[in-house]
C-alpha positions as CSV (number, residue, x, y, z in Angstrom):
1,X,-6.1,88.6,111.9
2,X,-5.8,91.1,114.8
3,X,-5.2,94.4,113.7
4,X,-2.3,96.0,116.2
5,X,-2.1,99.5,114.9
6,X,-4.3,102.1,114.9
7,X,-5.3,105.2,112.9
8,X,-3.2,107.0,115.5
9,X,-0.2,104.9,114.1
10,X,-1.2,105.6,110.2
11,X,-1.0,109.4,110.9
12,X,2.5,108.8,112.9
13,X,4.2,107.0,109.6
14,X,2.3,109.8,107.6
15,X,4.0,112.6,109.3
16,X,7.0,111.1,107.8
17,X,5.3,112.2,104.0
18,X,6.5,116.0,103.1
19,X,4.9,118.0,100.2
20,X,8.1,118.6,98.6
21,X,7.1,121.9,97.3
22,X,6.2,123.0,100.5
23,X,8.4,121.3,103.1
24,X,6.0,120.8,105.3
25,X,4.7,116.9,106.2
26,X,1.6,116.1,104.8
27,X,-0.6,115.9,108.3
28,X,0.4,119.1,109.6
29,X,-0.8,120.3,106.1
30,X,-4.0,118.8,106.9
31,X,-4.2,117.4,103.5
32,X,-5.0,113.8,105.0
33,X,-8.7,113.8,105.7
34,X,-9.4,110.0,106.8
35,X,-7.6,106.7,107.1
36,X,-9.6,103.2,107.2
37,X,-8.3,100.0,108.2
38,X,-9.5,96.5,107.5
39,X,-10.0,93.8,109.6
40,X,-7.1,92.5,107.8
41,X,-4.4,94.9,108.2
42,X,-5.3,97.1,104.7
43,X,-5.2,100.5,104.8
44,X,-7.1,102.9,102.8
45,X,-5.9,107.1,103.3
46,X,-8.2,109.4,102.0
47,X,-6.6,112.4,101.6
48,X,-6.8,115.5,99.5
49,X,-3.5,117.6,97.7
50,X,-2.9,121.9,98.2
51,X,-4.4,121.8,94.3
52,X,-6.0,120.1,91.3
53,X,-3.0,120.4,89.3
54,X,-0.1,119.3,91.6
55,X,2.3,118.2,89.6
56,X,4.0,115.8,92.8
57,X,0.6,114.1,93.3
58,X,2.0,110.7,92.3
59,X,5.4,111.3,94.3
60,X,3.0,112.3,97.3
61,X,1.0,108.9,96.7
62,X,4.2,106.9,96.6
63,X,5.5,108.0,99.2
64,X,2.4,107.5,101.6
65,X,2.4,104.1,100.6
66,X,6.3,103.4,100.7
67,X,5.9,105.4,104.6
68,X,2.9,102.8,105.9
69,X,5.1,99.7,104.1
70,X,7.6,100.5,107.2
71,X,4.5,99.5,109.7
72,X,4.9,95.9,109.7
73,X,1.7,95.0,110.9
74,X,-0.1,97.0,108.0
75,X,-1.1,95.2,104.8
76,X,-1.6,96.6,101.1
77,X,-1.9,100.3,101.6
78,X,-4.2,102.5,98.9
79,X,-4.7,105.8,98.8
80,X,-8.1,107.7,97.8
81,X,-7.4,111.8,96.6
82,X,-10.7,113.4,97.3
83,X,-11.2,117.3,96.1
84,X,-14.8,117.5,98.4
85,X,-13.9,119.7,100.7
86,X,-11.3,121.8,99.0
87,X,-8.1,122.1,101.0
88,X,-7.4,125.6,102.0
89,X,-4.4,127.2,104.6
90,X,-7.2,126.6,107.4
91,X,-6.7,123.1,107.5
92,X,-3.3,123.7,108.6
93,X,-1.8,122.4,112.1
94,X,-0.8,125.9,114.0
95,X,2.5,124.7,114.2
96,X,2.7,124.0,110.6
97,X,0.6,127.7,110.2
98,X,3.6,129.3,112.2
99,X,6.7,127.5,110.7
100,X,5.2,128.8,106.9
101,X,4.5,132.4,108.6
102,X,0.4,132.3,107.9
103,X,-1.3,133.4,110.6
């Protein structure tokens, strides 16, 4: 198989994933670290969440895989939470940095 999409296209269906306590999409958050894709279509997204003790850690993880099922070409989707590095504000996008008023 002939993989079509690219990591490009993973973080475009991921900016579609918001933290729900925060309201901000889970890129711009900079909580996704990675994505690796398969020679057959899987994807694996390594990402990390704002804390340890998120309680919407399994929404978050549902929804990344329900937003890379609406990439047709992608196949099973997983999703690795990492906690090495930490995630702090610094990760953040600017824009994302400006629309939560940290600067």
């Amino acid at each position: 198989m002939v993989v079509t999409f690219s990591k490009d296209d993973v973080l475009a269906g991921l900016k579609n994933v918001y933290d729900p306590e925060i309201g901000v999409n889970i890129v711009d958050l900079g909580l996704v670290y990675d994505s690796e894709i398969a020679e057959n279509g899987d994807v694996l997204v390594i990402m990390t969440l704002t804390s340890m003790g998120c309680p919407l850690g399994p929404v978050i993880v549902q929804e990344v895989n329900n937003a890379l099922k609406d990439i047709p070409e992608i196949g099973s989707t997983d999703v690795k939470i990492v906690w090495s590095p930490p995630w702090t504000p610094d990760l953040m996008t600017e824009e994302a940095k400006d629309e939560l008023g940290i600067w």
